[in-house]
DOSEMI-133649 format. One line per 4 residues: their letters; for each residue x, y, z of N, C-alpha, C. Coordinates in Angstrom, 2 decimals. Example, Ala and Ser with C-alpha at 12.3 -4.5 7.8 and 13.67 -1.06 7.14 Angstrom:
residues 2
as = 13.19:-5.69:7.80:12.30:-4.50:7.80:13.20:-3.30:7.80  12.85:-2.25:7.08:13.67:-1.06:7.14:12.90:0.03:7.87
***
This chain:
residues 312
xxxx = -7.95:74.86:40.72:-8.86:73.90:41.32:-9.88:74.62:42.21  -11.07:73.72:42.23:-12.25:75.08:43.23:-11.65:74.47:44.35  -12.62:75.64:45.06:-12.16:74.88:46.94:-13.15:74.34:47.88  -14.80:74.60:46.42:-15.90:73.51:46.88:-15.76:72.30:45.59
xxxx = -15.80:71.53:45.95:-15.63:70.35:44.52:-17.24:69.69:44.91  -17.65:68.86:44.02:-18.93:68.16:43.85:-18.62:67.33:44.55  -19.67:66.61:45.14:-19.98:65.49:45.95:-19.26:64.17:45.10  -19.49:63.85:43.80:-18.65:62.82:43.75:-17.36:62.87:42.84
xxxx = -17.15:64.31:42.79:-15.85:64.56:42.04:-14.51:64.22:43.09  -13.24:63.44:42.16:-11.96:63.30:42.38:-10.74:64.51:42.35  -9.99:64.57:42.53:-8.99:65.80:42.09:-7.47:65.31:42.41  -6.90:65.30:41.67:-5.00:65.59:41.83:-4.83:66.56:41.47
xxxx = -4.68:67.96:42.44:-4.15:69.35:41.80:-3.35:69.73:41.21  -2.11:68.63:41.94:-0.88:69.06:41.30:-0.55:68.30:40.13  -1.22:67.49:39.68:-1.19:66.87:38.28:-2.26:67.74:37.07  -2.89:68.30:37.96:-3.88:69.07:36.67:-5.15:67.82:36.33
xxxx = -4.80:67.13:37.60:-6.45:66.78:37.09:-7.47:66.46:38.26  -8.64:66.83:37.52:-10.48:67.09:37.89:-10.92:65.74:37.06  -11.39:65.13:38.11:-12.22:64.01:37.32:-14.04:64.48:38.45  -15.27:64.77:37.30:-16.36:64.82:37.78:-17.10:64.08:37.98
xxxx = -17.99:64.04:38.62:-19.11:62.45:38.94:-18.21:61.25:39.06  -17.77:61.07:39.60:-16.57:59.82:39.92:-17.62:58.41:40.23  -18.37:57.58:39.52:-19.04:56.72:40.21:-19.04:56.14:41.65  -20.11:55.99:42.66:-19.40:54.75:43.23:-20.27:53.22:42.77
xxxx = -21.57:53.33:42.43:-21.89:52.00:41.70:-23.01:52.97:40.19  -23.43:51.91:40.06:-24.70:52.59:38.37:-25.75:51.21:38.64  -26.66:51.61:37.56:-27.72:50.66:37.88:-28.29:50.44:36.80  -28.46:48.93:36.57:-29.50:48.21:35.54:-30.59:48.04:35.89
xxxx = -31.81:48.65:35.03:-33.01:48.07:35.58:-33.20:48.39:37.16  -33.32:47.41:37.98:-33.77:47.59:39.20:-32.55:47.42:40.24  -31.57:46.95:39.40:-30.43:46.03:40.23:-29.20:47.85:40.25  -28.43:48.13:41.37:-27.40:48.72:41.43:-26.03:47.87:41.34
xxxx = -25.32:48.12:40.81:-24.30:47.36:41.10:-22.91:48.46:41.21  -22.19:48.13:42.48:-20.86:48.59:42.79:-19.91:48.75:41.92  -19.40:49.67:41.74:-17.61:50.00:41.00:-17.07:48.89:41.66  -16.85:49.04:42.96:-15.81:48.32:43.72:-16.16:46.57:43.36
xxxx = -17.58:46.31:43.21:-17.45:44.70:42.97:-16.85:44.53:41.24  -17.12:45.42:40.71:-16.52:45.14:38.84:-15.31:45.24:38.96  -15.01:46.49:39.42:-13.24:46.41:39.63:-12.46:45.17:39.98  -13.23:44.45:41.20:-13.02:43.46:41.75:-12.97:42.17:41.11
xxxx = -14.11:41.97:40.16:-14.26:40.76:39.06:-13.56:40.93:37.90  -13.48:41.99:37.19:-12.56:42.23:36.40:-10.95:41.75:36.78  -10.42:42.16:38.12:-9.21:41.76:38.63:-9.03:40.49:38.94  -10.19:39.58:39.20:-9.72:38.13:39.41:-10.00:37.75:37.50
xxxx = -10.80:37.94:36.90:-10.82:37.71:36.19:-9.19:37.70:35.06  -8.39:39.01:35.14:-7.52:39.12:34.68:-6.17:38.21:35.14  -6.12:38.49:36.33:-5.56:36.80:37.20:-5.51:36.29:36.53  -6.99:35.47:36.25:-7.03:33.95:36.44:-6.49:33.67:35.00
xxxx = -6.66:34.75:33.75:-6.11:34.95:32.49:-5.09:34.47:32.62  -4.00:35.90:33.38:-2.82:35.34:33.00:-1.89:34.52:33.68  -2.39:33.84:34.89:-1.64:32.30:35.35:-1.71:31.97:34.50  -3.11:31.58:33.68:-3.72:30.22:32.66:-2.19:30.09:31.42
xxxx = -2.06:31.90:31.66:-0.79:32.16:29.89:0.67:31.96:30.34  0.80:31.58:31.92:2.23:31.37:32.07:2.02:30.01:31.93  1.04:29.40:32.53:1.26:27.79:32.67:1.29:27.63:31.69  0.58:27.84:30.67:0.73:27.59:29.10:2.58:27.78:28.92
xxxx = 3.13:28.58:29.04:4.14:29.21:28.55:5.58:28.20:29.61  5.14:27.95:30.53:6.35:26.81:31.14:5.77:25.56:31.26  5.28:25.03:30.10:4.46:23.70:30.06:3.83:23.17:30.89  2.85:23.60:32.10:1.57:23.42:32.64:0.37:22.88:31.68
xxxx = -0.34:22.57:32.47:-1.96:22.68:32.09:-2.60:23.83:32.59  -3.24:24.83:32.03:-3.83:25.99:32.14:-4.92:25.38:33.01  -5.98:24.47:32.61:-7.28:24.20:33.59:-6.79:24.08:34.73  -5.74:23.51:35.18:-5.35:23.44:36.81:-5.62:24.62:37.97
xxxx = -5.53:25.79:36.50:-5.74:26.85:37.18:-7.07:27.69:37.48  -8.02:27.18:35.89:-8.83:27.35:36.10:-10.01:26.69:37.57  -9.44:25.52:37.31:-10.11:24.54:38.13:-10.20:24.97:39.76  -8.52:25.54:40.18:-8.32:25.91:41.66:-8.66:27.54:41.76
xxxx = -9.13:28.04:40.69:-9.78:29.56:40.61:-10.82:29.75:41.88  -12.20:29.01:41.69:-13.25:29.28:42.13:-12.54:28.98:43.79  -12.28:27.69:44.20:-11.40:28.17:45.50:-10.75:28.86:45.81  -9.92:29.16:45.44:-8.98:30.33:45.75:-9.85:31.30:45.99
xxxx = -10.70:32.12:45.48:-11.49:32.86:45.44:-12.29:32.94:46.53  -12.86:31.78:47.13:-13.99:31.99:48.15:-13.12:31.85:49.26  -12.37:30.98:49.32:-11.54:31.17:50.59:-10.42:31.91:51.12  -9.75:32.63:49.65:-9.08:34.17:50.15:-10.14:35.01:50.44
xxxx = -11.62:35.16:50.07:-12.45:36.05:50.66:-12.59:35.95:52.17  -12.78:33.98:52.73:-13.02:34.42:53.62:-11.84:34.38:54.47  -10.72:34.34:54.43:-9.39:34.29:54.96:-9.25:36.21:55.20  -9.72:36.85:54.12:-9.49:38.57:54.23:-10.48:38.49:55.12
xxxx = -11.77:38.20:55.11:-12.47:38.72:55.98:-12.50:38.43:57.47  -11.69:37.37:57.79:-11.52:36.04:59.15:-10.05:38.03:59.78  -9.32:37.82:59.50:-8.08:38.51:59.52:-8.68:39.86:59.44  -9.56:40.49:58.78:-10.22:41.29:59.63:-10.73:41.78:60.71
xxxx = -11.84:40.98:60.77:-12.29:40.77:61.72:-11.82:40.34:63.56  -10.78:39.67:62.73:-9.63:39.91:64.17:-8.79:40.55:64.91  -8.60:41.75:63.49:-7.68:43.18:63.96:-8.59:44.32:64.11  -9.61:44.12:64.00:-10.75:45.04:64.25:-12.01:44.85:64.83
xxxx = -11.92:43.71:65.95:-12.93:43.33:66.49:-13.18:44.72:67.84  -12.78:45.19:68.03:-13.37:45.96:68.83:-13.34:47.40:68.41  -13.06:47.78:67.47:-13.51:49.33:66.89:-15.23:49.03:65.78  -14.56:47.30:65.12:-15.95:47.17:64.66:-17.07:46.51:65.36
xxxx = -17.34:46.60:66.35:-17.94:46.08:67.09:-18.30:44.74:67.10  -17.54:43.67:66.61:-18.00:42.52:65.81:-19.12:42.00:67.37  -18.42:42.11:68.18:-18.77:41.25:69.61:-19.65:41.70:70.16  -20.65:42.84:69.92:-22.19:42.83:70.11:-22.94:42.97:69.23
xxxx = -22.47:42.97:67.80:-23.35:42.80:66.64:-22.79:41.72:65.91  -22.49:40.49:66.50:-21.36:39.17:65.92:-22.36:39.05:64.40  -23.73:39.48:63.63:-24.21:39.14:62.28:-23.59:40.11:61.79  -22.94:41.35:61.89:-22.36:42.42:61.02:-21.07:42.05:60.46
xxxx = -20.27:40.45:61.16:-19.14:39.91:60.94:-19.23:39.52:59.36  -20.61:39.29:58.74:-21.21:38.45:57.70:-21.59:39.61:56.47  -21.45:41.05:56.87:-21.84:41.83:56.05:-20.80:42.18:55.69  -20.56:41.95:54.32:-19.15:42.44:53.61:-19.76:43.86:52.91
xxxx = -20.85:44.11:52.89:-21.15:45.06:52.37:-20.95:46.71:52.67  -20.39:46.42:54.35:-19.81:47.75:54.87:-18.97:47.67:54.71  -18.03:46.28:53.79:-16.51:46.60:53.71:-15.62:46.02:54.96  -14.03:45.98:54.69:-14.00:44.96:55.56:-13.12:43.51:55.32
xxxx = -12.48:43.89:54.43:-11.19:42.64:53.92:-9.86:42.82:54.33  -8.87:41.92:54.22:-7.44:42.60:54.30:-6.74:41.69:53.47  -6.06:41.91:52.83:-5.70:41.30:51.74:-4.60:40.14:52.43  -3.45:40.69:53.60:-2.96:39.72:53.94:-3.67:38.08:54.81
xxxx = -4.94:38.34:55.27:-5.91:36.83:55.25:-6.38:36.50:54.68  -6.50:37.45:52.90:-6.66:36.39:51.44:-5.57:35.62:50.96  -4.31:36.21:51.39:-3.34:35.82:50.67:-2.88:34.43:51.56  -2.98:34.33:53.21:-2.67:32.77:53.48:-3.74:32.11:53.04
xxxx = -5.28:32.65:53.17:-6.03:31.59:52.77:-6.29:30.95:51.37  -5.32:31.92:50.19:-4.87:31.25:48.84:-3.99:30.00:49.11  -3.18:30.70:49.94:-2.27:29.93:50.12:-2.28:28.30:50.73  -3.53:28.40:52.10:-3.74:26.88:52.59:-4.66:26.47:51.66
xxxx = -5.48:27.39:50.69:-6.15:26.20:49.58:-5.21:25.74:48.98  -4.29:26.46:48.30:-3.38:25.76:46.71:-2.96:24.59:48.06  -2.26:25.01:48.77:-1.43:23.25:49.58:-2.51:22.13:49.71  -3.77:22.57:49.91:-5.21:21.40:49.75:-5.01:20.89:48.63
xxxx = -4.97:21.43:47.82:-5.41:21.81:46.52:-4.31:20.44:46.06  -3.20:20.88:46.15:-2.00:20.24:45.25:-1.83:18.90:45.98  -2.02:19.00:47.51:-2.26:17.64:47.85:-3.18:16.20:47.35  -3.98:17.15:47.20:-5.28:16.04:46.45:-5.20:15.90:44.95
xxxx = -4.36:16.84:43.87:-4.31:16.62:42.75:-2.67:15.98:42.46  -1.96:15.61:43.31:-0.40:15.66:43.37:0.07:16.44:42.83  0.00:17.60:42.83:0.74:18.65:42.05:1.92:19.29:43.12  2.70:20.10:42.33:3.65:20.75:42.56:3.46:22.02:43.59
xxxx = 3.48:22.28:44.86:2.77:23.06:45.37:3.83:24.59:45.13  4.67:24.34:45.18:5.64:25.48:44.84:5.70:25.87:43.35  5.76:25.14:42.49:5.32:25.60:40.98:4.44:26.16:40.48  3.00:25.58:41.42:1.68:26.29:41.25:1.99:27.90:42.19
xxxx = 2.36:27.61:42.82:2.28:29.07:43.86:3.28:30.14:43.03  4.31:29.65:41.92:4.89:30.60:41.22:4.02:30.85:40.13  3.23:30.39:39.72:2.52:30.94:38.42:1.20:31.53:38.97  0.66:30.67:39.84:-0.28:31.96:40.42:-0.27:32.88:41.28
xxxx = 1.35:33.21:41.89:1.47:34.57:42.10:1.44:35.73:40.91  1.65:35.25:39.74:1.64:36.18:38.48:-0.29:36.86:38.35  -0.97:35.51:39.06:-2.53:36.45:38.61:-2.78:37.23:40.27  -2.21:36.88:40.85:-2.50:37.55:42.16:-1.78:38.73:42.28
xxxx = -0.81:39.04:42.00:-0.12:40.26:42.05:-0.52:41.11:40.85  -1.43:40.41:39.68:-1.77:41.64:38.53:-3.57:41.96:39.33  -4.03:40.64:40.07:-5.51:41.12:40.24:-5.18:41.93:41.33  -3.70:42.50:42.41:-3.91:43.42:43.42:-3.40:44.86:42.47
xxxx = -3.03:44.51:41.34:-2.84:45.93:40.50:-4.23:46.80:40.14  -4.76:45.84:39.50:-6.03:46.35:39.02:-6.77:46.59:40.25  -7.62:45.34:40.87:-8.12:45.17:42.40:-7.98:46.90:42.89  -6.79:47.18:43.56:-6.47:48.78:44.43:-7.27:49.58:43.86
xxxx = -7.56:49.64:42.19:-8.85:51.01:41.82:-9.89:50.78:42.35  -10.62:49.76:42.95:-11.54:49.23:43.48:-12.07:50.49:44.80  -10.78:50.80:45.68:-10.46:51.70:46.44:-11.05:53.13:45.83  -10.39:53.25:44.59:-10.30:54.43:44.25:-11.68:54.77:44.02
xxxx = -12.75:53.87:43.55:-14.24:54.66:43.33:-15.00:54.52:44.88  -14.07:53.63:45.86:-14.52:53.95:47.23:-14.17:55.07:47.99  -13.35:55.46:47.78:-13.06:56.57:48.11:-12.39:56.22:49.85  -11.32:55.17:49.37:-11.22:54.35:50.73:-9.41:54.14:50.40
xxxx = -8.76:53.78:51.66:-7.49:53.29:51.45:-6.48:54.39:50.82  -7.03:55.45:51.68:-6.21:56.54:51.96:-4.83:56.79:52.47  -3.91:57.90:52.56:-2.98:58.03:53.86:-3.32:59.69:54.44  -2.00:60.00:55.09:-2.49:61.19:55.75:-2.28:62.22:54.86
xxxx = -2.57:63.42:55.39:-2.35:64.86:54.58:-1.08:64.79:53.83  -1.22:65.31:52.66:-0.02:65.77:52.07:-0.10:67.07:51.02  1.13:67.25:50.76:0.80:68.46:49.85:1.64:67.82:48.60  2.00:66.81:48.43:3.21:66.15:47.58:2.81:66.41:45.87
xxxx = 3.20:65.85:45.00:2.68:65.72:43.63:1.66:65.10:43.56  1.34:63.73:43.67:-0.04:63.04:44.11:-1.01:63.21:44.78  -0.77:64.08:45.49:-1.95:64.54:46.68:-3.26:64.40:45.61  -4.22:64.04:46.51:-5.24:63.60:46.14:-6.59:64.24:46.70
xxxx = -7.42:65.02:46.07:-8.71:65.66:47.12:-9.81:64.68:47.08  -10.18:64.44:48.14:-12.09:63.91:48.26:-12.85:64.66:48.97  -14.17:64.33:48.31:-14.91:65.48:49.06:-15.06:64.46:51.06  -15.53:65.52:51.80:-15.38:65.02:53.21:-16.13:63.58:53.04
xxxx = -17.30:64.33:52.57:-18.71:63.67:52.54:-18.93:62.47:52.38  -17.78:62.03:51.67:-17.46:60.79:50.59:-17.04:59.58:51.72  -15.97:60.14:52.35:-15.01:59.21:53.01:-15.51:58.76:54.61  -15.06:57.79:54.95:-15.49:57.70:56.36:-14.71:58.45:57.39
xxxx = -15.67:58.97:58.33:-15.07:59.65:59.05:-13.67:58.93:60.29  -13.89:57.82:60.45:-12.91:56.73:61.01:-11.18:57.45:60.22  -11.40:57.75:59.23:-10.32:57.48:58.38:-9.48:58.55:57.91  -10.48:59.55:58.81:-9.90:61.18:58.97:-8.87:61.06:60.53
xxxx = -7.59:61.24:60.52:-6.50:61.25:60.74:-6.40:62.33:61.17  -5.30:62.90:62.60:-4.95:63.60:63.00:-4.95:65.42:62.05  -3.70:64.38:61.11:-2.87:64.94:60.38:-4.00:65.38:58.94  -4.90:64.82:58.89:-5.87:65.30:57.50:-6.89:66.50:58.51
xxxx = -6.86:66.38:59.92:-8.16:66.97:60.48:-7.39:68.04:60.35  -6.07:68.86:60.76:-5.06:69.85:61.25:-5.68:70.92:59.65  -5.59:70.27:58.64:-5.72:71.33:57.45:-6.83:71.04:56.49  -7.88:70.65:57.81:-9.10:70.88:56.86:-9.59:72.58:56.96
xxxx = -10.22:72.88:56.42:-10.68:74.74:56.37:-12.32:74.37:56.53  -12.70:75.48:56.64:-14.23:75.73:56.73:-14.72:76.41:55.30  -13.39:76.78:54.86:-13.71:77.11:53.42:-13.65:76.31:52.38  -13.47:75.33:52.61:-13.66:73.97:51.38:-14.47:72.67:52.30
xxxx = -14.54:71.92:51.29:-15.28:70.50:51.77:-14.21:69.36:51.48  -13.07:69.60:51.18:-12.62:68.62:50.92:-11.39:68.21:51.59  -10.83:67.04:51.67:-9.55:66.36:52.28:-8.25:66.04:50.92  -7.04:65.97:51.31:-6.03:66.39:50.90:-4.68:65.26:51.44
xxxx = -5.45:64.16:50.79:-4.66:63.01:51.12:-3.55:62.33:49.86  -2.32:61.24:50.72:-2.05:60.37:50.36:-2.96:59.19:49.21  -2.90:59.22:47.98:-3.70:58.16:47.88:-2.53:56.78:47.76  -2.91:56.05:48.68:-2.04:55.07:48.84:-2.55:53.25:48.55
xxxx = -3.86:53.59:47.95:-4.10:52.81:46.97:-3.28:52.59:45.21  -3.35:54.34:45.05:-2.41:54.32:43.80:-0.75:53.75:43.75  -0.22:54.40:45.37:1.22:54.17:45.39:1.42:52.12:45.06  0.23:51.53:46.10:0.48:50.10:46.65:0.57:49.50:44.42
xxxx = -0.57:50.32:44.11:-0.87:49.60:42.32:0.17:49.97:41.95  0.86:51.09:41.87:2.31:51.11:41.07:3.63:50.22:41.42  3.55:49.95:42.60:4.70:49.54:43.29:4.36:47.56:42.43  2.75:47.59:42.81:3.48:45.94:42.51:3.52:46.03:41.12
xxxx = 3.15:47.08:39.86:3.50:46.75:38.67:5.03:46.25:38.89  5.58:47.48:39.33:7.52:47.25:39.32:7.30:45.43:40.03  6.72:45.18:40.56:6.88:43.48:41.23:6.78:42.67:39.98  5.59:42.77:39.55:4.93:41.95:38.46:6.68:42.10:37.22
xxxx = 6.56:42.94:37.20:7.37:42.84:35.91:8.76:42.41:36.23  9.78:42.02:37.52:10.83:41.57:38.13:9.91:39.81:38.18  8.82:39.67:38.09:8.50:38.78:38.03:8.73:37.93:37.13  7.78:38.82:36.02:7.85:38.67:34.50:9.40:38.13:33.76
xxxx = 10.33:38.81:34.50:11.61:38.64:33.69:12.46:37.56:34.28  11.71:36.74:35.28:12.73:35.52:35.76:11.61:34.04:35.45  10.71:34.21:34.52:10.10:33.21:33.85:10.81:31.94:33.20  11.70:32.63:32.41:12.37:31.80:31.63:13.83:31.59:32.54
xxxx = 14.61:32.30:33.72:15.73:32.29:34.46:15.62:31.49:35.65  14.33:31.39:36.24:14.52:30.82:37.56:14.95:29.20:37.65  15.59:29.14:38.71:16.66:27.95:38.83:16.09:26.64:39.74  14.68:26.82:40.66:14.03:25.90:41.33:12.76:26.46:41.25
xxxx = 11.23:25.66:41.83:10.26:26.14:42.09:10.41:26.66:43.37  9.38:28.03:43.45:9.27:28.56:44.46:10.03:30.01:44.63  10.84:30.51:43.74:11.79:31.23:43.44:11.20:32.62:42.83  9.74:32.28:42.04:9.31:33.50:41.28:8.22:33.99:42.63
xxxx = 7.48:32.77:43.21:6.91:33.04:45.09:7.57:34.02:45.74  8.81:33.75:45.59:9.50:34.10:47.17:9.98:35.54:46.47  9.88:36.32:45.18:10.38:37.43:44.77:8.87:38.30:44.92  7.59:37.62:44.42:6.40:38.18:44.75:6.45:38.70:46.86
xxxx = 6.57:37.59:47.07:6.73:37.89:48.76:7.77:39.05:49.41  8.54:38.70:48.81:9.68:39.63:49.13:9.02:41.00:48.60  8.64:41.65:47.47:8.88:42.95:46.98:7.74:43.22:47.34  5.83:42.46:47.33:5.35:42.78:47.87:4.60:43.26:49.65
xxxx = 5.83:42.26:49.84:6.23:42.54:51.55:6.60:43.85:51.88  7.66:44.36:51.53:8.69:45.45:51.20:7.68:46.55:51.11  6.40:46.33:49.68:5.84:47.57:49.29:4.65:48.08:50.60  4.38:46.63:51.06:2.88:47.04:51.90:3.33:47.66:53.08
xxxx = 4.71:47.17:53.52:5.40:47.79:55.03:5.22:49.48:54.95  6.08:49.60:53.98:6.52:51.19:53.95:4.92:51.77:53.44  4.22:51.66:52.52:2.80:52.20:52.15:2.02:51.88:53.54  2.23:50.76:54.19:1.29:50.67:55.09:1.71:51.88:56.90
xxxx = 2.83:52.29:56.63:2.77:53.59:57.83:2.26:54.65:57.41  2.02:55.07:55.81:0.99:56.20:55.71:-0.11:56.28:55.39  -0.77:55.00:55.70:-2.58:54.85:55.54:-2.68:55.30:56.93  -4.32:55.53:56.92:-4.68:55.94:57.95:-5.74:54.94:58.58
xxxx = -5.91:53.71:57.53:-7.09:52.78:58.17:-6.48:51.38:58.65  -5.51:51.61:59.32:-4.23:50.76:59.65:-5.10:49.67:60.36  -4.67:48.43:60.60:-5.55:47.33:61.40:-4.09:47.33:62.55  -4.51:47.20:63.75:-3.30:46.88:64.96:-3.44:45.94:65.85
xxxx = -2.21:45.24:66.22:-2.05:44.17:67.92:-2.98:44.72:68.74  -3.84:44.15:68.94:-4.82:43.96:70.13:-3.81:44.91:71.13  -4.31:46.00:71.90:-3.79:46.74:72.55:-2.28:47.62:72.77  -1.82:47.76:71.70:-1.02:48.53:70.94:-0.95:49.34:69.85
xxxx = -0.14:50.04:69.64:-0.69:51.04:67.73:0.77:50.26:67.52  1.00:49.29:66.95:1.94:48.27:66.24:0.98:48.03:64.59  0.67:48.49:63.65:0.40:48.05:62.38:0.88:46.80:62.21  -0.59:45.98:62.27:0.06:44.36:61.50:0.22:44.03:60.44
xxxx = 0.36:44.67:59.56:0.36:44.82:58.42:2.10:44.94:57.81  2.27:46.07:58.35:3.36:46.59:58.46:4.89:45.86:59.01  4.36:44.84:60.20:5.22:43.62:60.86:5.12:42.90:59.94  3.68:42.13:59.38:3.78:40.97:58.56:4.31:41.36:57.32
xxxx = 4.45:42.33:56.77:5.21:42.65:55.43:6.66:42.30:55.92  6.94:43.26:56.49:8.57:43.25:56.75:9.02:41.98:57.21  8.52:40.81:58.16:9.01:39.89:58.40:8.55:38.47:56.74  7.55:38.65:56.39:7.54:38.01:55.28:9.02:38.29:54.25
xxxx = 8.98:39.49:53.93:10.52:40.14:53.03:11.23:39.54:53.62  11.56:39.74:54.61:13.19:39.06:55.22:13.43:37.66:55.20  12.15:36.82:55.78:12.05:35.34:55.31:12.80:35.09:54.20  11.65:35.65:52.72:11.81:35.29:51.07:13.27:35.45:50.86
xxxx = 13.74:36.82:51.39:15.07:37.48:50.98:16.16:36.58:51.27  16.03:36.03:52.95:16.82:34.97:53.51:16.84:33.87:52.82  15.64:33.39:52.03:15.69:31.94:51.11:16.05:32.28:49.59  16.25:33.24:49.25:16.56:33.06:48.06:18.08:33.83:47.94
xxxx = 18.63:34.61:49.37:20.38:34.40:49.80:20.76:33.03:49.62  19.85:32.19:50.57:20.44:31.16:50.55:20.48:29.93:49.52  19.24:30.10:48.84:19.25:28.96:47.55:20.30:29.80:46.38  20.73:31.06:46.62:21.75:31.59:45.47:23.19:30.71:46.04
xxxx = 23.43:30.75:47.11:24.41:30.22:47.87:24.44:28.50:47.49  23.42:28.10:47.46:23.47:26.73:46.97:23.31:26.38:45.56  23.31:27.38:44.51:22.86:26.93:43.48:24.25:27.41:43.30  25.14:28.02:43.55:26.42:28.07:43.05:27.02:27.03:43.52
xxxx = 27.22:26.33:44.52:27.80:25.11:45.14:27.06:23.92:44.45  26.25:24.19:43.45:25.45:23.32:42.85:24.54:21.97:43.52  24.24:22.66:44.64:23.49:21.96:45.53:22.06:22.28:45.18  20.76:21.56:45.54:19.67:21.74:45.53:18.63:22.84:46.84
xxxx = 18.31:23.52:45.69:17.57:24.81:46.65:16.67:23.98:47.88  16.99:25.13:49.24:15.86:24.31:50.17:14.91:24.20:50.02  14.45:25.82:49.06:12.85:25.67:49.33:12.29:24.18:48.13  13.01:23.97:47.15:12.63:22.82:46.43:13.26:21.14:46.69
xxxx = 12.44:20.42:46.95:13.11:19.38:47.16:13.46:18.07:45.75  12.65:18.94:44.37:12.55:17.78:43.51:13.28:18.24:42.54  12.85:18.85:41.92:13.57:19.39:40.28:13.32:20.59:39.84  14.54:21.24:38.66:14.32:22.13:38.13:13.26:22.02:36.93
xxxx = 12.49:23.18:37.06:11.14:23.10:35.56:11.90:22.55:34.81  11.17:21.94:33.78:11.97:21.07:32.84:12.39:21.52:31.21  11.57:22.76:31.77:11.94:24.21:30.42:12.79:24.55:30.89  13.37:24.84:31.90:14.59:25.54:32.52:15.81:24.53:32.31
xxxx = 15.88:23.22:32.31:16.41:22.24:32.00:16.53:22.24:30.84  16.13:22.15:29.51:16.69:22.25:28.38:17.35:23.38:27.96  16.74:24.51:28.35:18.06:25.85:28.18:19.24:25.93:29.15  19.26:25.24:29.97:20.43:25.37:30.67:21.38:23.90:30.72
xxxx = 20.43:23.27:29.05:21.40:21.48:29.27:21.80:20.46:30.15  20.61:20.40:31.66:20.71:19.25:32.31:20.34:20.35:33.59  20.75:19.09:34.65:20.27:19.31:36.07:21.06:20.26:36.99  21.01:21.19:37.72:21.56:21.80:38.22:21.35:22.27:39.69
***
């Protein structure tokens, strides 16, 4: 590997690979357009796919999903960006430049204030259509946990959503130039050289995309098994709780409690997991006593009901 790399070249050394000119946007005509926004549309796009193919697949209506798409969408944007802006109001200066609150264009989301503000739409949402609010929230955790698979490369042509130095198998080089300087870390500054340009990080965008495949697919395999609504939810919550805690102590662009280095990120993962984990101890505990799960108060899917020959 060199030990000057190009301005927008990538590198994993210890994998043997050099990727050159790494985009961060290209341009039509007059218009530029971002990696990070295609990555981004592509990933809701793939979502919104495959809710549409579970609801199909446990007798839903697919449009339901289409229909609560475009919400979901604008108001997990601005739920990431609200939850931002609140764990970083004073490194980003929101409070003497309060119009820079409005520029998403420096970046600036967090995925856990997209994910309640999915969340208080679908409960809008299902209120006004009478729907199932726990049934919907299990099938469209299936497009939300594949659009944060894809989504994380989004990172990767930003050259953003780093962790600290490592020398591990994954280690990851960027050039300095690339990255924000905010996001250079103790521990990345200690073994930078004067003889290279580049940093020698964690990429912990890649770890967060692998980890929820393993989610997605524990997902995938209790489609046809789960015993109440809310059950395929609370396994998304749980494992992606679990993954963001532990990934989230080796980023370096951590959001924190207003006057502490406490990662909120890191709390709200781990206490979300323990919640899910605690409700689905306890609906196992009741579904053997053949009692009705707490988190559901009505019925088992009614596909789950014919393979398992009645009510349970």
């Amino acid at each position: 590997m060199p030990d000057i790399m190009g301005k927008m070249d990538i590198a994993f050394p210890h994998l043997g690979i050099y990727l050159h000119n790494v985009p961060k946007s290209f341009t039509i005509g007059n218009f530029t357009i971002a990696m990070y926004g295609v990555v981004i549309a592509i990933a809701m796009l793939c979502g919104i796919l495959l809710a549409g193919r579970i609801a199909r697949k446990t007798g839903q209506n697919p449009d339901l999903y289409w229909d609560v798409a475009i919400w979901l969408i604008v108001f997990s944007v601005i739920g990431a960006r609200t939850f931002y802006v609140i764990f970083f109001w004073d490194q980003g200066g929101y409070g003497e430049h309060p119009l820079s609150i409005f520029n998403l264009r420096q970046g600036g989301l967090a995925i856990a204030g997209g994910i309640i503000g999915g969340v208080v739409t679908l409960l809008i949402y299902t209120r006004i259509r009478r729907q199932n609010l726990l049934q919907m929230m299990d099938t469209a955790g299936f497009g939300l946990i594949l659009g944060q698979i894809i989504g994380r490369w989004a990172n990767f042509f930003n050259r953003e959503v780093f962790g600290r130095w490592t020398d591990s198998l994954f280690a990851m080089r960027l050039p300095v130039e690339m990255v924000r300087e905010r996001d250079i870390d103790a521990t990345i500054s200690a073994h930078m050289s004067s003889t290279t340009n580049f940093i020698q990080v964690h990429p912990t965008f890649l770890y967060e995309s692998l980890w929820n495949i393993g989610v997605l697919l524990l997902m995938l395999s209790l489609v046809k098994k789960r015993r109440y609504h809310g059950q395929i939810a609370l396994v998304y919550f749980a494992g992606y709780g679990i993954g963001r805690a532990w990934i989230e102590l080796v980023r370096t662009d951590q959001l924190y409690f207003t006057g502490t280095t406490i990662p909120v990120n890191c709390v709200l993962g781990i206490a979300v997991a323990a919640v899910s984990i605690g409700l689905q101890i306890t609906n196992a505990g009741r579904a053997r006593r053949g009692e009705i799960a707490v988190i559901d108060f009505r019925e088992v899917p009614e596909y789950v009901k014919e393979k398992q020959g009645g009510d349970h």
